[in-house]
C-alpha positions in Angstrom: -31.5 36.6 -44.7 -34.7 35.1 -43.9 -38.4 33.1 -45.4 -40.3 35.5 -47.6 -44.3 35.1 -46.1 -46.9 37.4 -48.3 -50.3 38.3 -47.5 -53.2 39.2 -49.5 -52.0 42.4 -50.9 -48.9 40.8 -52.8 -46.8 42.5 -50.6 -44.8 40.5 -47.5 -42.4 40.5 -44.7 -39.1 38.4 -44.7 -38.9 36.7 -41.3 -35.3 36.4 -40.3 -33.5 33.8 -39.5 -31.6 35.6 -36.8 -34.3 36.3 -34.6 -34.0 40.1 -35.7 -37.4 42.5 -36.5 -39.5 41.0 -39.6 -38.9 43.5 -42.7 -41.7 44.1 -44.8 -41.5 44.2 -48.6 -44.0 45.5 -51.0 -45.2 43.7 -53.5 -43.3 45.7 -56.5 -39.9 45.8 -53.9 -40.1 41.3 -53.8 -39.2 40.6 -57.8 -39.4 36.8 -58.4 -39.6 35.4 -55.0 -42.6 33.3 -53.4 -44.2 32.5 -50.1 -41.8 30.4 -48.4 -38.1 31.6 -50.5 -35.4 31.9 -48.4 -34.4 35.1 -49.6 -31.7 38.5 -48.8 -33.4 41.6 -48.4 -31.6 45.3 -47.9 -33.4 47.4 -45.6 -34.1 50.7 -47.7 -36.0 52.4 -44.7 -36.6 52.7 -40.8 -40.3 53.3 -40.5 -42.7 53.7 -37.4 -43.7 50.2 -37.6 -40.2 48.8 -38.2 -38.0 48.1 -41.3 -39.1 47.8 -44.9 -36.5 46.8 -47.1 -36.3 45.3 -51.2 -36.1 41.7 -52.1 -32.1 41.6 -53.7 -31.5 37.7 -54.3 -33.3 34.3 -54.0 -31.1 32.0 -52.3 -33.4 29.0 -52.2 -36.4 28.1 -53.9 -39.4 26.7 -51.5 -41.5 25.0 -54.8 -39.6 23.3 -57.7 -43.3 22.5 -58.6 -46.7 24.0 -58.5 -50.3 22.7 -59.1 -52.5 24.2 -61.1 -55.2 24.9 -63.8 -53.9 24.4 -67.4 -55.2 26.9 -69.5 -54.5 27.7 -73.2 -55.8 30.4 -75.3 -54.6 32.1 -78.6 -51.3 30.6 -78.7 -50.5 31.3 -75.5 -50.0 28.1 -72.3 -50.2 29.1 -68.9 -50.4 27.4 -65.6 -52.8 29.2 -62.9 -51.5 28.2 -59.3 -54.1 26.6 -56.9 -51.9 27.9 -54.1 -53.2 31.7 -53.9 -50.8 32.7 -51.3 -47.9 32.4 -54.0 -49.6 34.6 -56.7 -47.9 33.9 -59.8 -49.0 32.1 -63.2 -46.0 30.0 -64.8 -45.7 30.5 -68.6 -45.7 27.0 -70.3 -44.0 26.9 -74.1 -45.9 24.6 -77.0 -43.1 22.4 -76.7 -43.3 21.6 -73.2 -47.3 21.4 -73.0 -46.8 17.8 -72.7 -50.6 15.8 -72.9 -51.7 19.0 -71.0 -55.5 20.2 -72.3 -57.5 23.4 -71.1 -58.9 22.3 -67.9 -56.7 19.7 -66.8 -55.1 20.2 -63.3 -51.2 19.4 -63.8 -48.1 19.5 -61.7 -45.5 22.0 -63.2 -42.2 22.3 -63.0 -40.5 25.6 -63.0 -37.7 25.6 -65.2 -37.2 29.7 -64.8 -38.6 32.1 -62.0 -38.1 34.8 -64.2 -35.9 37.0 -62.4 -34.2 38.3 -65.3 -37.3 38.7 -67.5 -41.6 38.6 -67.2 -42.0 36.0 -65.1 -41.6 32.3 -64.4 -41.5 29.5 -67.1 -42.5 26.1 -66.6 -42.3 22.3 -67.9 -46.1 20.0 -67.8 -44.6 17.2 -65.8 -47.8 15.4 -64.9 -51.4 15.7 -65.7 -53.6 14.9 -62.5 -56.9 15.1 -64.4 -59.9 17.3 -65.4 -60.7 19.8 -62.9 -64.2 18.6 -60.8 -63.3 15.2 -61.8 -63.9 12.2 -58.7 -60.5 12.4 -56.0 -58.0 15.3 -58.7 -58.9 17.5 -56.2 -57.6 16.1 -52.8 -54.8 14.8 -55.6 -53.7 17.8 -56.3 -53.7 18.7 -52.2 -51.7 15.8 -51.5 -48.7 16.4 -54.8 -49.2 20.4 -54.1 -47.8 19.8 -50.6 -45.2 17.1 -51.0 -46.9 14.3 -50.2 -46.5 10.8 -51.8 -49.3 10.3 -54.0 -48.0 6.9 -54.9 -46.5 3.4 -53.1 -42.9 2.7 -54.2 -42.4 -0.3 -55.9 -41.2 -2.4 -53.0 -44.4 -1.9 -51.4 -46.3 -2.5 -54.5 -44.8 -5.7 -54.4 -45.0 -6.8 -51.1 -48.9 -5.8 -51.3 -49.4 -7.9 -54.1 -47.5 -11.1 -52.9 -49.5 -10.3 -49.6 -52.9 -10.7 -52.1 -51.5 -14.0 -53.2 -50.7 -15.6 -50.3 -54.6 -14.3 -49.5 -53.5 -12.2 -46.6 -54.6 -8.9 -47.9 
């Protein structure tokens, strides 16, 4: 059991959690899993340069949601990820294009990884804006790594009493 970490290739090597030798998987051996799954892997074989195993189940997910390019052509929605490190494209139904158009960048959510079928399937949750447009792109940074993009409403508040009172 360990934290799946790919390079450029596709393939990867699971680090464990147990301080034991990395594994490395190739890229056809690592199914649906990501950069960043904490994932089981069987070692299949004792090479020179240490053990290479398969990818067998993903026992947590490291993105819920991805960023990316919406894109839509001939029937067919698909998200392309801005993270390249993850190398997937997330399959987006009509129904759940949302107020998505060609171009926009959008958060995701994955509703499927795919690991019993082609690949993972996803739900338009947000639309950040049109790609090139003034701040999407350091938007899309912050929401692609977690990071609050917006104040709660307590602090909302308190900013705009602040205002009133002329303090701010």
């Amino acid at each position: 059991i360990g934290r799946l970490q790919t390079i450029e290739s596709g393939s990867g090597f699971v680090i464990p959690e147990e301080g034991e030798n990395d594994v490395f998987v190739r890229a056809e051996d690592i199914g649906s899993a990501v950069r960043g799954d904490r994932v089981t892997v069987r070692i299949e074989h004792h090479e020179r340069r240490g053990p290479r195993g398969v990818i067998i189940e993903v026992l947590e997910r490291a993105h819920t949601q991805l960023v990316g390019v919406f894109h839509h052509r001939r029937g067919h929605a698909w998200l392309e990820v801005t993270e390249p490190r993850l190398g997937v494209e997330v399959f987006v139904s009509d129904r759940d294009e949302g107020e998505a158009e060609p171009g926009d960048l959008v958060v995701v959510e994955v509703t499927d990884w795919g690991d019993e079928g082609p690949g993972p399937v996803g739900r338009v949750e947000r639309v950040l804006g049109r790609v090139g447009d003034p701040g999407v792109d350091v938007l899309a940074i912050q929401v692609g790594f977690g990071l609050a993009d917006q104040f709660s409403e307590e602090v909302e508040t308190l900013a705009q009493n602040r205002q009133k009172r002329g303090l701010g």
